[in-house]
C-alpha positions as a Markdown table, in Angstrom:
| # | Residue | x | y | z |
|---|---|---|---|---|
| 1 | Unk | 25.0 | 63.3 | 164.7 |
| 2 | Unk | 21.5 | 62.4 | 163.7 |
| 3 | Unk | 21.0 | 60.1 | 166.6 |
| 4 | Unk | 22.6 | 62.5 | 169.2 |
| 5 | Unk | 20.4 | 65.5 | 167.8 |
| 6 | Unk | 17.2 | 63.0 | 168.8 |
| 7 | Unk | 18.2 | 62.1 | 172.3 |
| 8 | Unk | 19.0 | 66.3 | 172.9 |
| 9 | Unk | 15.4 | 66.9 | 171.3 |
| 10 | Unk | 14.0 | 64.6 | 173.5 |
| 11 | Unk | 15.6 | 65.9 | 176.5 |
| 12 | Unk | 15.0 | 69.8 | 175.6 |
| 13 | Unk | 10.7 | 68.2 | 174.4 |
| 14 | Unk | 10.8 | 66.8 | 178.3 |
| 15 | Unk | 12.5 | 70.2 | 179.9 |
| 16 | Unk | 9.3 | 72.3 | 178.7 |
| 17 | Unk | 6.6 | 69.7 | 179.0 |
| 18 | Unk | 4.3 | 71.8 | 181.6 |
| 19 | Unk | 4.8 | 70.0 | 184.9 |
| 20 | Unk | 1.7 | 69.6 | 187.2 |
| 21 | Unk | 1.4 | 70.5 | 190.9 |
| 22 | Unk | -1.4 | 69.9 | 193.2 |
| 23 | Unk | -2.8 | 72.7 | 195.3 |
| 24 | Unk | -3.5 | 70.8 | 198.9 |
| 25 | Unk | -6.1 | 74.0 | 200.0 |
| 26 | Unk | -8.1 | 74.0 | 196.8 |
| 27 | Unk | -7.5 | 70.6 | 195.4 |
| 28 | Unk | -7.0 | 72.2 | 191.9 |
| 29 | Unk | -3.4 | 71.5 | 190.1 |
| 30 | Unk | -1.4 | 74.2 | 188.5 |
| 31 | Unk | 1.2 | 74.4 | 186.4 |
| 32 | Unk | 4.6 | 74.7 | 187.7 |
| 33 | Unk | 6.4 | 78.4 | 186.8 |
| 34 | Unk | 8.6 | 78.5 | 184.2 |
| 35 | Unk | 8.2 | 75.6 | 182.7 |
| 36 | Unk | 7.1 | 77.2 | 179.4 |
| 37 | Unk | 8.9 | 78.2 | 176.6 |
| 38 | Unk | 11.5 | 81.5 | 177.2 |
| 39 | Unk | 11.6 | 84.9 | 175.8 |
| 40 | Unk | 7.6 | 85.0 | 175.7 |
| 41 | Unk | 7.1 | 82.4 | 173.5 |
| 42 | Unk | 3.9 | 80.6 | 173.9 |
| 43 | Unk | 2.0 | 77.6 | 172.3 |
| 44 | Unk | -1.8 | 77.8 | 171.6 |
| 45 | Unk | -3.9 | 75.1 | 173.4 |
| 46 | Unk | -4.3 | 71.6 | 171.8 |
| 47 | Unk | -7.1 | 71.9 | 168.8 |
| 48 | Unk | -5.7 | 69.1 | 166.8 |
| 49 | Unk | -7.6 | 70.0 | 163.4 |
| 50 | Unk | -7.3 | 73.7 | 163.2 |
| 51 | Unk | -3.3 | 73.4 | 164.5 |
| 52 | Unk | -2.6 | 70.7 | 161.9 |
| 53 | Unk | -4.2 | 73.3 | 158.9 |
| 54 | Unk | -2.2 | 76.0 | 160.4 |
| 55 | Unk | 1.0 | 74.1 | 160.1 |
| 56 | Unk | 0.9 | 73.0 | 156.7 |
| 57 | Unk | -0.2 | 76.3 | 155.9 |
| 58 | Unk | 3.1 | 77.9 | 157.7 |
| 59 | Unk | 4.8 | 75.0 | 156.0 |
| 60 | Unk | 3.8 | 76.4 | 152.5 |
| 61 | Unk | 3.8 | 79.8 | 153.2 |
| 62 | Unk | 7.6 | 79.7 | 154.4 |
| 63 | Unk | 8.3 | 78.0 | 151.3 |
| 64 | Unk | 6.7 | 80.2 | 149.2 |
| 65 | Unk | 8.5 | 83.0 | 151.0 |
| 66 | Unk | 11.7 | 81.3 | 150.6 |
| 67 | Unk | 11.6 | 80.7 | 146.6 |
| 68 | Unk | 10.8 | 84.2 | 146.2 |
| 69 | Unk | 13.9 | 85.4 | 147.9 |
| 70 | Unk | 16.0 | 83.0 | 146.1 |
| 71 | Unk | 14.4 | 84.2 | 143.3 |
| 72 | Unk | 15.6 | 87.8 | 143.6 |
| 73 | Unk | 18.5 | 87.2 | 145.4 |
| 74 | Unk | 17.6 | 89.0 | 148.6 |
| 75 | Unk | 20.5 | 87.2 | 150.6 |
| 76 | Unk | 20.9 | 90.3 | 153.4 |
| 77 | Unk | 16.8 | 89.1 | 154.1 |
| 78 | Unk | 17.4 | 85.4 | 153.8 |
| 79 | Unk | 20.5 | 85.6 | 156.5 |
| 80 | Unk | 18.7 | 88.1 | 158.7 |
| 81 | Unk | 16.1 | 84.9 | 158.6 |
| 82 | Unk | 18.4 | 82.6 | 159.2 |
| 83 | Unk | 20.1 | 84.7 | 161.7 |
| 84 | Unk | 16.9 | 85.2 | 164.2 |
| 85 | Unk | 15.4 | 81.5 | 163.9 |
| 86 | Unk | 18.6 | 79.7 | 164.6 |
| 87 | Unk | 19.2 | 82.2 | 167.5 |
| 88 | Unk | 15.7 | 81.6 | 168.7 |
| 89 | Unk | 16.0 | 77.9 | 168.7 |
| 90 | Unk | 19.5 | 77.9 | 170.3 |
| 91 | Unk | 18.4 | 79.6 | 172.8 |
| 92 | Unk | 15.2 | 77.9 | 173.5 |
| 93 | Unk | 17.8 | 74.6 | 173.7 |
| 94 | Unk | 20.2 | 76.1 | 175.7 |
| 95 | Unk | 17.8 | 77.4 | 178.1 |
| 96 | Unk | 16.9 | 73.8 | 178.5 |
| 97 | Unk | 20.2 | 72.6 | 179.9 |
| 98 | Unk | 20.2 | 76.0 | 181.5 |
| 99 | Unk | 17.3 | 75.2 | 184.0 |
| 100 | Unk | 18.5 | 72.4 | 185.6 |
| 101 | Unk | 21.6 | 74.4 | 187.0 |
| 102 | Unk | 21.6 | 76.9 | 189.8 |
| 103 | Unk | 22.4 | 79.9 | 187.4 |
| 104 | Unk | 19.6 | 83.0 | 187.5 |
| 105 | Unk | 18.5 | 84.8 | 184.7 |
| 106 | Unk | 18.8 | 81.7 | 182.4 |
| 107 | Unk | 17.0 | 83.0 | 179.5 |
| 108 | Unk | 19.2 | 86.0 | 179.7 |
| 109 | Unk | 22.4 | 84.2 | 179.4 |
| 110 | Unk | 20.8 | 81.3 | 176.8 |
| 111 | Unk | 19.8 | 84.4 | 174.3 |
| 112 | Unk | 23.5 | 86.1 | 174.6 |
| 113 | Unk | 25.2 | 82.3 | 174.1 |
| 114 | Unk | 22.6 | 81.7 | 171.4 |
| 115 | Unk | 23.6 | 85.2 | 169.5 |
| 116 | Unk | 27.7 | 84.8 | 169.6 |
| 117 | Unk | 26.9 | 81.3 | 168.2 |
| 118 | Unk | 24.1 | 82.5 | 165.4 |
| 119 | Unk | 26.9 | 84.9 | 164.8 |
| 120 | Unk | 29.3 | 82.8 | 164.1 |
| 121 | Unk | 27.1 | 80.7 | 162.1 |
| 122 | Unk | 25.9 | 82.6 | 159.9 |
| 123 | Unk | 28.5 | 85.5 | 159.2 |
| 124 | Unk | 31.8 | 83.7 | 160.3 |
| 125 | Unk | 30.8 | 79.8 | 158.5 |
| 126 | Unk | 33.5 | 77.1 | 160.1 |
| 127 | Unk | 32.5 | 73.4 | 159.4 |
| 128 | Unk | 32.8 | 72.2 | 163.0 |
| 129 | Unk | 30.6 | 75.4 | 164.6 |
| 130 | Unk | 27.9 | 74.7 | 161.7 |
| 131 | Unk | 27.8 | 70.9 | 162.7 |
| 132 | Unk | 27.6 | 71.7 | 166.2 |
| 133 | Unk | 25.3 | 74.0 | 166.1 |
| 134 | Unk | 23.0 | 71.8 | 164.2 |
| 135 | Unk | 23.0 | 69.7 | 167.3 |
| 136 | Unk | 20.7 | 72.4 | 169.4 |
| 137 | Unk | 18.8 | 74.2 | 166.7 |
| 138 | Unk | 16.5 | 71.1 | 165.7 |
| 139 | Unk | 15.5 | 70.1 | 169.5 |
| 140 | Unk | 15.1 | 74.3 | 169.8 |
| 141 | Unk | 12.7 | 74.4 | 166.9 |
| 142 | Unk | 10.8 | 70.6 | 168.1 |
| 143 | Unk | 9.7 | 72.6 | 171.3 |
| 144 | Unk | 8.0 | 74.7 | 169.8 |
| 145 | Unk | 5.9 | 72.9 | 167.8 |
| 146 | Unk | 5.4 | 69.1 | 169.6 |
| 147 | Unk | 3.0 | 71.0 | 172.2 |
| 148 | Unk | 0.8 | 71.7 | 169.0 |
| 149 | Unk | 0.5 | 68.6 | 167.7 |
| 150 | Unk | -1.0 | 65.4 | 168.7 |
| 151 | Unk | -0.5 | 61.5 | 167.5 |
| 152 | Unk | -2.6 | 61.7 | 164.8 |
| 153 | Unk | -1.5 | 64.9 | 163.1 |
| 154 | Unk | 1.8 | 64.3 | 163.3 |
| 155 | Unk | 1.5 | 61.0 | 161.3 |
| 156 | Unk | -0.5 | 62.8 | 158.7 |
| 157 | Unk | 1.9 | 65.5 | 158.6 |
| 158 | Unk | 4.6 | 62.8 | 158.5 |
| 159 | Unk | 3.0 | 61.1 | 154.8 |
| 160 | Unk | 2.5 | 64.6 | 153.4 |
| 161 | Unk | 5.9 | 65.7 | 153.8 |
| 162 | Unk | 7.3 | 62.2 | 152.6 |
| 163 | Unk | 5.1 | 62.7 | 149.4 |
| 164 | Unk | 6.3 | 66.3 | 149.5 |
| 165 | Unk | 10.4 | 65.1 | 149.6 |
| 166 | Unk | 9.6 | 62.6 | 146.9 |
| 167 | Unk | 8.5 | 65.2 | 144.6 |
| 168 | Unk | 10.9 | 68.1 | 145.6 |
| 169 | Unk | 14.1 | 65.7 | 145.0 |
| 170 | Unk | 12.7 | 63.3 | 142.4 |
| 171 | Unk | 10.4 | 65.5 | 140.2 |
| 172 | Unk | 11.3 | 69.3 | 140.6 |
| 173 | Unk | 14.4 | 68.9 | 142.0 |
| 174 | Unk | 13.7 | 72.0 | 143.9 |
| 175 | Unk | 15.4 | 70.9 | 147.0 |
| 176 | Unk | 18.7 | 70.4 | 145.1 |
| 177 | Unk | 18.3 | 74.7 | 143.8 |
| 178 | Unk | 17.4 | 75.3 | 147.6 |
| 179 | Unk | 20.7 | 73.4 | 149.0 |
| 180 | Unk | 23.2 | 74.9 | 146.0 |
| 181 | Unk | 21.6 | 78.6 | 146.6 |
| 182 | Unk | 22.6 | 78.1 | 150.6 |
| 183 | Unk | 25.8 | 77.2 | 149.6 |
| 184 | Unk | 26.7 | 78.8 | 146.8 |
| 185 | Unk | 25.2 | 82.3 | 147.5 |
| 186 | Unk | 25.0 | 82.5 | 151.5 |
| 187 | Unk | 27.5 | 80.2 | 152.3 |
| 188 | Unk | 24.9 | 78.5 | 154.9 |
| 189 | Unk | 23.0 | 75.7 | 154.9 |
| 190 | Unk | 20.0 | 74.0 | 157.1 |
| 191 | Unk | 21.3 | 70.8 | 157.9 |
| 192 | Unk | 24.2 | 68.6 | 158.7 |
| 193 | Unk | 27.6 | 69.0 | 155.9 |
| 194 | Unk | 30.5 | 66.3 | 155.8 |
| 195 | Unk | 33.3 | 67.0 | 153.5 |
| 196 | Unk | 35.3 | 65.0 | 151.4 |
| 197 | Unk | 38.3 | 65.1 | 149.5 |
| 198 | Unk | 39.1 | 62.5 | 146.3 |
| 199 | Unk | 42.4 | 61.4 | 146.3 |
| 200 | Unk | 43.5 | 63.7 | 143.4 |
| 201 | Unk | 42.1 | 66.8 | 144.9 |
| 202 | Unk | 44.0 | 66.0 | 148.3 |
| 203 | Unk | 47.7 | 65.2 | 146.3 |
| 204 | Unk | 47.1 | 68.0 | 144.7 |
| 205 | Unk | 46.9 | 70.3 | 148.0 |
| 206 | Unk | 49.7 | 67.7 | 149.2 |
| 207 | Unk | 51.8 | 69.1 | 146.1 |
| 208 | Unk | 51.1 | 73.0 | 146.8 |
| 209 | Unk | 51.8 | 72.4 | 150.2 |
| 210 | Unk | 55.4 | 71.0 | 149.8 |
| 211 | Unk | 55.9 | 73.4 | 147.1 |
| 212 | Unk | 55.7 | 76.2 | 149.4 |
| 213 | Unk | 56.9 | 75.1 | 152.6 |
| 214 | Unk | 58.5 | 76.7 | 154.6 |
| 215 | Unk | 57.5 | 79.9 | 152.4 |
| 216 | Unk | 54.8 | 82.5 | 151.9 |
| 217 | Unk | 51.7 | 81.0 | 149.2 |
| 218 | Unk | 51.0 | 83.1 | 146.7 |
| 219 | Unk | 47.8 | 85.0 | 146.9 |
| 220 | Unk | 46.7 | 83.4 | 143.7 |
| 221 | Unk | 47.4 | 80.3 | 144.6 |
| 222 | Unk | 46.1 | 80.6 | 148.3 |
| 223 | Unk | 42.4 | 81.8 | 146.4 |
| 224 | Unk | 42.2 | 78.1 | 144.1 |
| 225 | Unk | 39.7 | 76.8 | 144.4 |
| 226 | Unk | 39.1 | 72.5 | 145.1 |
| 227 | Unk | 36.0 | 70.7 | 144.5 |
| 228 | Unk | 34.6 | 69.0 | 147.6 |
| 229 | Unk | 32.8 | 66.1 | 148.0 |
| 230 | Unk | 29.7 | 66.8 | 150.5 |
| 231 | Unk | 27.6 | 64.4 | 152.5 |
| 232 | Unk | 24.7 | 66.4 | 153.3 |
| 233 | Unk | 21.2 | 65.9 | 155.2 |
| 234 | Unk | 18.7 | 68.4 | 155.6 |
| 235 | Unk | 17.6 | 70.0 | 158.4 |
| 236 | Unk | 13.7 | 68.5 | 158.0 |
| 237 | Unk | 14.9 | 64.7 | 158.0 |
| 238 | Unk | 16.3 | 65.5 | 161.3 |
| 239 | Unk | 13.8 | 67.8 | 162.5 |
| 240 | Unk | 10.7 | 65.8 | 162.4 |
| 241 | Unk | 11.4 | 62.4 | 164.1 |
| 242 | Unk | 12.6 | 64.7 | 166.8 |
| 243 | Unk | 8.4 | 66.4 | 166.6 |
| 244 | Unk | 7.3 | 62.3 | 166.5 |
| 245 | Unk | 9.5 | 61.3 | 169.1 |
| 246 | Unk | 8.3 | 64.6 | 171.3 |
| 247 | Unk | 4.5 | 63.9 | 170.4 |
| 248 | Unk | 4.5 | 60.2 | 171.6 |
| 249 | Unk | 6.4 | 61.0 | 174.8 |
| 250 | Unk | 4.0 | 63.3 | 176.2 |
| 251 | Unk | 1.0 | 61.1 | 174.9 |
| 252 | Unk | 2.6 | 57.6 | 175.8 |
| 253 | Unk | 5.6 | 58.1 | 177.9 |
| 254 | Unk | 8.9 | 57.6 | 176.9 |
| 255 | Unk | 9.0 | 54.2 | 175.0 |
| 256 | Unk | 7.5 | 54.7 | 172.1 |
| 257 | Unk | 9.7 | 57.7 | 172.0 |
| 258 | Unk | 12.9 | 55.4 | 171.9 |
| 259 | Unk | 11.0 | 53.2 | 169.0 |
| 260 | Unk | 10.4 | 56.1 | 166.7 |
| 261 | Unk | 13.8 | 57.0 | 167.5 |
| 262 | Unk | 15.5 | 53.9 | 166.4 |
| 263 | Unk | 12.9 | 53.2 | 163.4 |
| 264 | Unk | 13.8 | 56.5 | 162.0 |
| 265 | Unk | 17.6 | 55.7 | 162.7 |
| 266 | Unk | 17.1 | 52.3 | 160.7 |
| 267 | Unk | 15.1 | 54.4 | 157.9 |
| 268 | Unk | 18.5 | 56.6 | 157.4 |
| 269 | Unk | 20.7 | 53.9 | 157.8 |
| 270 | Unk | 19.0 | 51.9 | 154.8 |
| 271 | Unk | 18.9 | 54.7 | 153.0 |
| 272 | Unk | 22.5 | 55.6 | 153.1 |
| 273 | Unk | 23.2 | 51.7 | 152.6 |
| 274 | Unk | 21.5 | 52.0 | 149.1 |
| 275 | Unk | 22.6 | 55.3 | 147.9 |
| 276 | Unk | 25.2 | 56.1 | 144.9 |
| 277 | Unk | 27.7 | 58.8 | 145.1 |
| 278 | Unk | 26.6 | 62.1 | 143.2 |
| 279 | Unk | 22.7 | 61.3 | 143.2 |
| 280 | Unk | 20.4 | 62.8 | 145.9 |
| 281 | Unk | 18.0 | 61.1 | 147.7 |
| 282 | Unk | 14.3 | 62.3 | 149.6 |
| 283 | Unk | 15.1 | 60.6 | 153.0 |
| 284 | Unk | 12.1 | 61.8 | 154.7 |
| 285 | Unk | 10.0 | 59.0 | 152.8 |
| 286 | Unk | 12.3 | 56.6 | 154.4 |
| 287 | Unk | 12.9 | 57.9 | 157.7 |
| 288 | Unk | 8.9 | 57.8 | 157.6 |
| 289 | Unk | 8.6 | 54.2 | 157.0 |
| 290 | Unk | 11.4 | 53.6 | 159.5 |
| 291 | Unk | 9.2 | 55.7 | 161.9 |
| 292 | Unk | 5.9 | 53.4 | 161.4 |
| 293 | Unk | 7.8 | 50.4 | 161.6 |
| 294 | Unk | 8.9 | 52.0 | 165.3 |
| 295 | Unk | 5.5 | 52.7 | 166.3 |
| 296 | Unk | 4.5 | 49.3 | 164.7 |
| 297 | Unk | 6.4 | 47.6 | 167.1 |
| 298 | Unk | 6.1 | 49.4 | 170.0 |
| 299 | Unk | 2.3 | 49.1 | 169.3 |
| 300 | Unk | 2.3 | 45.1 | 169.1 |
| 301 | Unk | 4.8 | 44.5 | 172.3 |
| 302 | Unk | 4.4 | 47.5 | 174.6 |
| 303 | Unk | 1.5 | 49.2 | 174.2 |
């Protein structure tokens, strides 16, 4: 899932990368309509050093807002949030795919697709939609912000949110209060879930099962509750190779793109290969490296 969600970022980064046409009378090039970002959504011109302040201020300040909502439990706000983002960046990625058909009014049809899904996210939670959905919202939310960013930033931003992760997960452990709260009190979470059931907990729903088969289960007994075994990966260790990726494509072409892709693909997979059931893990640091290695690469054979 991680290394589909790149390639759809990078297709949905390319699909509103303002193409270029050259006026033959005037000699003057313009960009082509509607090649921006739908439902009015623009991006500031490219002022690396103010942009890159801006966004770890938004960074912080969305944090900040988000403790103090877990804090007092204002979970109507904190889906409502949830709600208009994801919508926002479904739409921007299905308004992507959109554009290359012959449909009209794409944005129209993108935002009512994007809210039945959001919908069904958020208020109506079923493993397979979350997943799926996951796909889209990432590349949605990388359009928006790789046209802000340029080579340099986004490596800087890439070793302060590494340091960040290491601290969140290893020090304060506030990432693992932020992922139980989704959970546990909205029943949502930003990021990729996989389930799992031990082999007690699943003869033991064997056992109910036969028990009742063939006959109506006992509210009581429908209610138990199992524990589950999740595999999870946040949404920002998906998020930001996607922005790297997207940055080096517009600067470079689409090469380094595929390196940074892989490198943070061999990051993860390390990761995973080192990790011990019921610990959690900052991946970002190592998605990072595997990132750098990319670029290394690319740098020493193809640039």
């Amino acid at each position: 899932m991680f290394l589909v969600t790149q390639f759809i970022g990078l297709f949905v980064v390319n699909a509103y990368t303002p193409q270029m046409i050259l006026d033959p009378a005037t000699g003057e090039s313009a960009q082509v309509p509607g090649s921006g970002l739908p439902f009015g959504l623009e991006t500031p011109e490219d002022e690396p050093t103010p942009n890159f302040l801006s966004i770890v201020f938004s960074f912080v300040l969305a944090f900040a807002v988000i403790f103090l909502l877990m804090k007092y439990k204002w979970k109507v706000v904190i889906r409502l949030w949830f709600f208009v983002v994801v919508t926002l960046a479904l739409g921007i990625s299905i308004n992507a795919f959109l554009k290359y058909t012959t449909l009209t009014n794409i944005s129209i049809i993108a935002l009512a697709v994007a809210i039945s899904l959001s919908f069904l996210k958020i208020f109506k939670p079923h493993m397979l939609v979350h997943n799926a959905t996951e796909l889209l919202i990432y590349p949605g939310i990388a359009a928006v912000f790789v046209p802000i960013l340029t080579p340099i930033t986004i490596i800087l931003l890439l070793i302060l949110i590494s340091i960040y992760d290491m601290w969140a997960v290893w020090k304060s452990g506030i990432m693992q209060k932020m992922a139980k709260f989704q959970m546990e009190e909205l029943n949502i979470f930003g990021g990729f879930l996989i389930p799992s059931l031990s082999k007690k907990t699943k003869a033991q729903i064997a056992k109910v099962k036969q028990k009742y088969k063939n006959k109506k289960i006992p509210e009581k007994i429908r209610q138990k509750k199992f524990k589950v075994n999740l595999a999870i990966l946040g949404g920002g260790d998906v998020i930001f190779p996607i922005i790297t990726a997207g940055v080096f494509m517009r600067a470079f072409g689409i090469i380094p793109a595929f390196f940074i892709i892989f490198g943070a693909l061999t990051g993860l997979v390390f990761l995973f290969s080192i990790t011990e059931k019921g610990k959690s893990y900052p991946a970002m640091p190592y998605i990072s490296v595997g990132i750098f290695l990319g670029m290394l690469v690319w740098r020493l054979f193809f640039f």
